[in-house]
C-alpha positions, 0 to 999 in steps of 0.5 A: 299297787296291782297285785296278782296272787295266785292261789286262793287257799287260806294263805291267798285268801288272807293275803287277798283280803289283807291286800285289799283292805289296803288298798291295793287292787288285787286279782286272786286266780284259782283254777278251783271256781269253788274257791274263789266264792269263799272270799269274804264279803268285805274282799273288792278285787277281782277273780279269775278261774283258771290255771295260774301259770295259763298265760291267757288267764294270767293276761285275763288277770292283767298280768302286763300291769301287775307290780307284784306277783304272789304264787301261793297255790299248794303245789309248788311246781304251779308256784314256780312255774307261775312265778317264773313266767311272771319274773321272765316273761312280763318283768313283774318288780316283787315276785313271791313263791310258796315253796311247801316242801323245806328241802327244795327252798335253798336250789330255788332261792339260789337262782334268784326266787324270793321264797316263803316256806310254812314249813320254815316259819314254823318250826323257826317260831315253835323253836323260837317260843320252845327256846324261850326266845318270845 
């Protein structure tokens, strides 16, 4: 698969990384230079600087051949924004959005994103585990 993720913070730089060691090609955008040079040693996809949502970096990043798209920048107004585009605009198949703030996670998933929110997996997990349910 061609993966596009957008954001190279912990959770983009693993996902990169996990990605990769399977054998996907993968491009991480950020528009922070500084991070993408934190990528390990071992990652073998590709780096593009630059505003995920841009659709000259997103065509730079090969937005047109992507399978899979994975908006997970810590804001979530770039996620969306950058998810939307990738859906709407080049009918990218899987698109995955970061959604930080818990509350929003519903109006958004209502209109058809597919949502990952930390904060939600969190707490579903230390209840989980404060539940006894391991």
């Amino acid at each position: 698969m061609y993966i596009i993720i957008a954001g190279c913070g912990r959770l983009g730089k693993e996902l990169a990384m996990n990605m990769s060691n399977e054998g996907h090609d993968v491009v991480v955008i950020d528009e922070n230079q500084n991070r993408l040079t934190t990528l390990p040693e071992g990652f073998n996809g590709i780096t593009v600087n630059g505003m995920p949502f841009d659709e000259d970096v997103l065509m730079e990043a090969g937005i047109q051949n992507a399978d899979a798209v994975a908006a997970v920048t810590d804001d979530d107004n770039i996620n969306l924004m950058t998810s939307e585009i990738a859906r709407s605009l080049y009918h990218v198949r899987k698109v995955l959005t970061r959604i930080s703030d818990f509350e929003k996670v519903s109006t958004f998933e209502s209109l058809g994103f597919h949502t990952i929110c930390p904060t939600r997996v969190a707490a579903l997990e230390s209840e989980s585990f404060l539940e006894g349910k391991e």
